[in-house]
C-alpha positions as CSV (number, residue, x, y, z in Angstrom):
1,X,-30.6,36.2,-24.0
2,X,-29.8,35.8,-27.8
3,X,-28.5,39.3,-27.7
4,X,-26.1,39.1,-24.7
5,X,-24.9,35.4,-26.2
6,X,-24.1,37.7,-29.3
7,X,-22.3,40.3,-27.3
8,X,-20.2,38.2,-25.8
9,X,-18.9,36.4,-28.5
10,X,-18.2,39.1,-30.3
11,X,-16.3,40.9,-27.5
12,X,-14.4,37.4,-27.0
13,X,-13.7,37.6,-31.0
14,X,-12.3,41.0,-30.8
15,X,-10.2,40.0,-27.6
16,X,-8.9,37.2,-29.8
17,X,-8.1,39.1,-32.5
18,X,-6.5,42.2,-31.0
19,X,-4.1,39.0,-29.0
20,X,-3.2,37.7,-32.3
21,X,-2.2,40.7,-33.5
22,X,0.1,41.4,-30.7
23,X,1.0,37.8,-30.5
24,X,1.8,38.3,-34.5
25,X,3.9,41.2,-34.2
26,X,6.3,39.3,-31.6
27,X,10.0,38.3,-32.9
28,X,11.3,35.5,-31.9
29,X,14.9,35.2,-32.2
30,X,17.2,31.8,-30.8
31,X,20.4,32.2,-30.0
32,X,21.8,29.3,-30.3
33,X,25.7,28.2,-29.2
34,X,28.0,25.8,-28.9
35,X,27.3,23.9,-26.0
36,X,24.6,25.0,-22.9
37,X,26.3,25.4,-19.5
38,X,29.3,27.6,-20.6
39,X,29.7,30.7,-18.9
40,X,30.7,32.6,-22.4
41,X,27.6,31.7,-24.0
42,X,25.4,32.3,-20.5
43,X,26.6,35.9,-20.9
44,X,26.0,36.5,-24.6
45,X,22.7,35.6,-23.6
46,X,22.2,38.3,-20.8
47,X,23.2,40.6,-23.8
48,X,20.7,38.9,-25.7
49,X,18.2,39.5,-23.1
50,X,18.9,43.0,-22.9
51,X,18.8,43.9,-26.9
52,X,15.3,42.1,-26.9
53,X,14.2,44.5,-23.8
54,X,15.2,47.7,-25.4
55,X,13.5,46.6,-28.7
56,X,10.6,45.6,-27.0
57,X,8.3,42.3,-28.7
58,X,11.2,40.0,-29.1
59,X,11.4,36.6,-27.0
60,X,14.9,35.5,-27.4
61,X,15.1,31.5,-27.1
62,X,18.4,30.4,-25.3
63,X,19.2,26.8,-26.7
64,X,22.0,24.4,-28.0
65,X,23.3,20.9,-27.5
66,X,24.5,19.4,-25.0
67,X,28.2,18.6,-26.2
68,X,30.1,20.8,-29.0
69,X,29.2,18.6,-32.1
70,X,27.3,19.7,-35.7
71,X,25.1,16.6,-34.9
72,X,23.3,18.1,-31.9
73,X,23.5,21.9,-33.6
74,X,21.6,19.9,-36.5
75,X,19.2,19.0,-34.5
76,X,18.6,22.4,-32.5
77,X,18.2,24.0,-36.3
78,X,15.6,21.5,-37.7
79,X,13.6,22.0,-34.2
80,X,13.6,25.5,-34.4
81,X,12.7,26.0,-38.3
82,X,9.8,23.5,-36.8
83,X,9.0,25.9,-34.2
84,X,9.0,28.5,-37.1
85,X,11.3,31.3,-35.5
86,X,12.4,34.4,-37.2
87,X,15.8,34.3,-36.8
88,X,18.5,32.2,-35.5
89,X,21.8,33.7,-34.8
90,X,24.5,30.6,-34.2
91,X,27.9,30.2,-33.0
92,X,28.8,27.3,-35.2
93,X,30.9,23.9,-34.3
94,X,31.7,22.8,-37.9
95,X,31.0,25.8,-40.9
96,X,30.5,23.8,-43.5
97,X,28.1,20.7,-41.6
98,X,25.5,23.0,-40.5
99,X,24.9,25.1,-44.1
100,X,22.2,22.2,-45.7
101,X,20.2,23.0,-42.6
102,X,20.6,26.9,-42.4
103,X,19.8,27.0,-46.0
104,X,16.5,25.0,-45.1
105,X,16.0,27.9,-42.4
106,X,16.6,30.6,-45.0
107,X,14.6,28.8,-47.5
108,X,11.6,28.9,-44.9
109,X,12.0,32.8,-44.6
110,X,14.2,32.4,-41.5
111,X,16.6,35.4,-41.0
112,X,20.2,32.8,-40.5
113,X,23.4,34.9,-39.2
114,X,26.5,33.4,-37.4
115,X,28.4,34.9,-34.9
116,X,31.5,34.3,-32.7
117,X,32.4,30.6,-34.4
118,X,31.1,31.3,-38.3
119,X,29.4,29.7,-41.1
120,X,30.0,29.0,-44.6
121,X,28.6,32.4,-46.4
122,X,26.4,29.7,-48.0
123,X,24.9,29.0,-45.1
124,X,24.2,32.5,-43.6
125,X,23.6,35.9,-44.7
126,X,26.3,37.5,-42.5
127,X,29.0,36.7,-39.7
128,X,29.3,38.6,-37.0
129,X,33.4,37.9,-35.6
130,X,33.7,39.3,-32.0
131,X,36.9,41.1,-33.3
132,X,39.4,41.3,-36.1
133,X,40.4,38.0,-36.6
134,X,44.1,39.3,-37.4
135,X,44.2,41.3,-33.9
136,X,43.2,38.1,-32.2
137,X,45.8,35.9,-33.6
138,X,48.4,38.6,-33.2
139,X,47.2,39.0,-29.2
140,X,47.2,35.5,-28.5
141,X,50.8,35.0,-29.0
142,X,52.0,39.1,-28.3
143,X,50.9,38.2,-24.4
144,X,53.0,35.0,-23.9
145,X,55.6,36.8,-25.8
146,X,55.0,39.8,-23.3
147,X,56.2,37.7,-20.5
148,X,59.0,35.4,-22.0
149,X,61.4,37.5,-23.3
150,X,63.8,34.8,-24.1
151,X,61.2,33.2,-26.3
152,X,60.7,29.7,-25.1
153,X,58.6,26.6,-26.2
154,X,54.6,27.1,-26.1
155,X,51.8,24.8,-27.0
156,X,48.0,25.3,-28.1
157,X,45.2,24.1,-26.4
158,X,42.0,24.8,-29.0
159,X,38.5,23.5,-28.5
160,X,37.2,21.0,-31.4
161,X,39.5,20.2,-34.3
162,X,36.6,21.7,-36.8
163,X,35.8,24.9,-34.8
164,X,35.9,27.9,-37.2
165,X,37.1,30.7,-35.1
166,X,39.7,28.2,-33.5
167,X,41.2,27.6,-36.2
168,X,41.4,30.7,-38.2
169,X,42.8,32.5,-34.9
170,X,45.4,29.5,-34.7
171,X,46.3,30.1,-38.3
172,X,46.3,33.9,-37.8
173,X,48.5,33.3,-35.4
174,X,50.9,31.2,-36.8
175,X,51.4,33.7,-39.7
176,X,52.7,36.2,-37.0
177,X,54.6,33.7,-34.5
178,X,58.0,34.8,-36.5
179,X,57.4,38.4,-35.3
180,X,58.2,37.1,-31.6
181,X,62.2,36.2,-31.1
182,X,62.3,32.5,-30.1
183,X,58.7,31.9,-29.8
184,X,58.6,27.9,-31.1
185,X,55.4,26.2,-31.3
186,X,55.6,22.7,-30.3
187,X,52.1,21.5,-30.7
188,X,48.0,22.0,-31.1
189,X,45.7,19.5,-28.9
190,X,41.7,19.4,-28.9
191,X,39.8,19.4,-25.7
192,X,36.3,19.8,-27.8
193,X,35.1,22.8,-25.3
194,X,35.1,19.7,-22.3
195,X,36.9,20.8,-19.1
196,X,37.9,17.6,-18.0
197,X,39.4,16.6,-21.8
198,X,41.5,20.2,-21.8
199,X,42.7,19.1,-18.0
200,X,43.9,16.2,-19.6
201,X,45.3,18.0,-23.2
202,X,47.4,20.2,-20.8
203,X,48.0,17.9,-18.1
204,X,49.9,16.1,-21.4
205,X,51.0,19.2,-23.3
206,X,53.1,19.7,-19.9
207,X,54.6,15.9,-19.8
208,X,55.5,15.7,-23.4
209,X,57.6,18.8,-23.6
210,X,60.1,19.4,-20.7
211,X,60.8,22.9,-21.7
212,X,57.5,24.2,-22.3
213,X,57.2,27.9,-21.3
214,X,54.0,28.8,-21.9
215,X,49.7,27.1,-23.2
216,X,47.8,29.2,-24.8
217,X,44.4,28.7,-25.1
218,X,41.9,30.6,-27.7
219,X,38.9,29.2,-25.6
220,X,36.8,30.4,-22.7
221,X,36.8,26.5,-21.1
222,X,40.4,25.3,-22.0
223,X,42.1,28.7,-20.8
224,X,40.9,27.8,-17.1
225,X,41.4,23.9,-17.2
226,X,45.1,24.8,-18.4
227,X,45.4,26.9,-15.9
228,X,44.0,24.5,-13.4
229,X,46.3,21.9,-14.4
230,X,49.1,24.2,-14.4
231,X,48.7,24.9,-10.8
232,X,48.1,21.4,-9.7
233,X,51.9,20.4,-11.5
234,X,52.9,23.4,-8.9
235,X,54.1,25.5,-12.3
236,X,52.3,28.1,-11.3
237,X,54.4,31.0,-12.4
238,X,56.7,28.1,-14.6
239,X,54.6,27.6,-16.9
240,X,52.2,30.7,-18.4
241,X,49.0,30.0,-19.5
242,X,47.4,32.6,-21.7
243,X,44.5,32.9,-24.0
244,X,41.0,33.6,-24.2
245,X,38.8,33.7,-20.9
246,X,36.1,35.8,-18.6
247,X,37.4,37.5,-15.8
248,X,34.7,35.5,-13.4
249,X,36.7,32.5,-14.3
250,X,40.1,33.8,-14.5
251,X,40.4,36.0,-11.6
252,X,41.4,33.2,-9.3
253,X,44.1,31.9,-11.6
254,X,45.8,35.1,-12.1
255,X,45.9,35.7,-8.2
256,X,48.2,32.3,-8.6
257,X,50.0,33.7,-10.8
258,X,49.1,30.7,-13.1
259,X,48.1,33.6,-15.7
260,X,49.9,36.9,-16.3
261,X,47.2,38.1,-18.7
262,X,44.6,37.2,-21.1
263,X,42.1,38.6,-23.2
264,X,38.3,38.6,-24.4
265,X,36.1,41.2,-25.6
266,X,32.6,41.6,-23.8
267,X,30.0,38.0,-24.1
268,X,27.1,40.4,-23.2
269,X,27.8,43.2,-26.1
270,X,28.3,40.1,-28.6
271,X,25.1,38.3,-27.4
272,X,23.7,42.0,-27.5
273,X,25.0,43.1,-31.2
274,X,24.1,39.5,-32.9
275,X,20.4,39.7,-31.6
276,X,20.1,43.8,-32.9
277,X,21.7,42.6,-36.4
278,X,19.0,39.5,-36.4
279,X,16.4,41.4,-35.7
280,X,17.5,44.6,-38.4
281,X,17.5,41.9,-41.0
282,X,14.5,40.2,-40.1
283,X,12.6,43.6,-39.9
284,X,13.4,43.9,-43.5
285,X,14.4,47.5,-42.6
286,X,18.2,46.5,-44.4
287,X,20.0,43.8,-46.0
288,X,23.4,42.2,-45.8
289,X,25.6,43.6,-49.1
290,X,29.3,43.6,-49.4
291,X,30.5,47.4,-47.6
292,X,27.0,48.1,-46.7
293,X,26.1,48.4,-42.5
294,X,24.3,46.9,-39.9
295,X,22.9,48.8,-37.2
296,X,24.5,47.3,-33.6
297,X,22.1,49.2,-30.7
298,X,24.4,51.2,-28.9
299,X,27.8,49.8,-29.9
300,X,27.0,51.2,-33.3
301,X,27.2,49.4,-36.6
302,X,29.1,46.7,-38.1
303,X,30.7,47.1,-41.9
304,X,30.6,44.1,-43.7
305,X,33.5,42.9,-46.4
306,X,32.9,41.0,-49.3
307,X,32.6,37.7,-47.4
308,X,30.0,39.2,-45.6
309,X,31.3,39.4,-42.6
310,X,32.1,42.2,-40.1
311,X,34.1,42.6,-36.4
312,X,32.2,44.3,-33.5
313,X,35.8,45.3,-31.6
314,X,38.8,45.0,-30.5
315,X,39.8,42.3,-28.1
316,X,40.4,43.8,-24.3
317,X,43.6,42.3,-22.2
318,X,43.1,41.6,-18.4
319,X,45.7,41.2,-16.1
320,X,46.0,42.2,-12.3
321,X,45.7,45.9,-12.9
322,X,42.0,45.6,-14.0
323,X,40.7,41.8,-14.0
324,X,39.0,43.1,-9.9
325,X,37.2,45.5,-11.9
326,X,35.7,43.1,-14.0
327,X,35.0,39.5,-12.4
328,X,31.6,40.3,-10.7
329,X,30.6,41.5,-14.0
330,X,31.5,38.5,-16.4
């Protein structure tokens, strides 16, 4: 009896052992965004999903606040370095509120990288932009430009006042708005990422200038509430509304005619290429330096600049000669 009792336990001490050692070798990497429930972030995380599958051992954790603020990001870092992940990969609301936490990740041997809405470098070890940040700015503005070739009055609808890629795309476009004949920007407004608050930005863009000829918007959730509002004025096709968006959202809106074009580059390769660079730096196997590269899966590898940061492509336009191919996709 003493014998078996002794065979048994050390069979179920092996069993434990050889489970802690796979359990050890697991990754766990969280992808954390803005704001859960927007369809941008939904599909970086199906990219993230996939990276994680073809690596095999990683367990990607989805999570974020419920509203765009630093505050509830703050609190989605300090749970995680609690839950003692190996990397988090986050696309910031405010660079420069989140770095005392993300250095307290780092500090803990966290791998820290931020992607699509950055960091300060303090804060991170590298940025990951979805594109150039010069081609954006310059594509924002070149497609209401495209369509009003008398120039005309436009407006910006961002997301949060202290959103990073908002506002360097604003200011990157702003340096080019002179290369555009009569292009005039009359104003920026803030719906925070909230579709009912960029409703009621554009809803008020469109009473306070008479001659406006065009909204752009650089975000995902203000480029379809300012095309939703457009069409409910019955300015569909008055007033163009151009931007950043997904397809899924913005097919319906440029049937209406509310939206010539727009652009974006692919939420599933950028959830994909953060969650390969996370998990290439918490491997060990390389290291963010100034010129050196970062293995990206199968879109390739990302060259960092002195800022340590890098740009996975270029942004894609969609209008009605390709958005059908698209919507059932993102």
């Amino acid at each position: 009896m003493k014998k078996t009792t002794k065979l048994l336990s050390a069979a179920l001490l092996a069993s434990t052992m050889a489970w802690s050692s796979a359990h050890a070798e697991d990754m766990r990497i969280a992808l954390v965004v803005k704001a859960l429930g927007i369809g941008f972030f939904e599909a970086a995380a199906k990219g993230a999903e996939e990276a994680a599958a073809e690596l095999g051992g990683v367990e990607i954790i989805y999570t974020g606040p419920t509203d765009t603020t630093a505050e509830g990001q703050i609190e989605v870092i300090n749970a995680l370095i609690a839950q003692k992940v190996d990397a988090i990969a986050i696309s910031a609301n405010d660079q420069d509120a989140l770095v005392p936490s993300l250095k307290k990740a780092m500090s803990r041997g966290i791998t820290v990288i931020s992607w699509d809405s950055g960091v300060a470098p303090e804060g991170r070890q590298m940025h990951l932009n979805p594109s150039s940040n010069s081609l954006i700015g310059n594509m924002i503005v070149k497609m209401a430009a495209d369509h009003l070739p008398d120039g005309g009055d436009v407006a910006v609808l961002s997301a949060s006042a202290t959103a990073t890629n908002q506002n360097i795309w604003i200011e990157e476009m702003n340096k080019v708005v002179g290369d555009y004949p009569g292009i005039n920007v009359v104003a920026t407004v803030y719906g925070d990422d909230l579709s009912d608050k960029s409703y009621r930005e554009a809803q008020g863009l469109m009473s306070s200038h008479g001659d406006l000829k065009a909204i752009i918007a650089p975000t995902s959730v203000g480029i379809v509430a300012a095309a939703q509002a457009v069409s409910d004025a019955g300015k569909a096709g008055e007033i163009l509304v151009t931007g950043l968006g997904l397809p899924s959202e913005m097919a319906a809106h440029v049937d209406s005619g509310a939206s010539k074009s727009f652009a974006i580059w692919n939420p599933i390769d950028l959830g994909y290429a953060a969650t390969m660079i996370s998990y290439n730096l918490a491997k060990g196997e390389t290291k963010a330096t100034a010129g050196g590269e970062i293995g990206m899966g199968r879109l390739g590898a990302v060259t960092l600049s002195d800022s340590l940061d890098g740009a996975m492509s270029d942004p894609f336009v969609y209008d009605a000669s390709n958005i059908n191919d698209f919507k059932d996709i993102f």
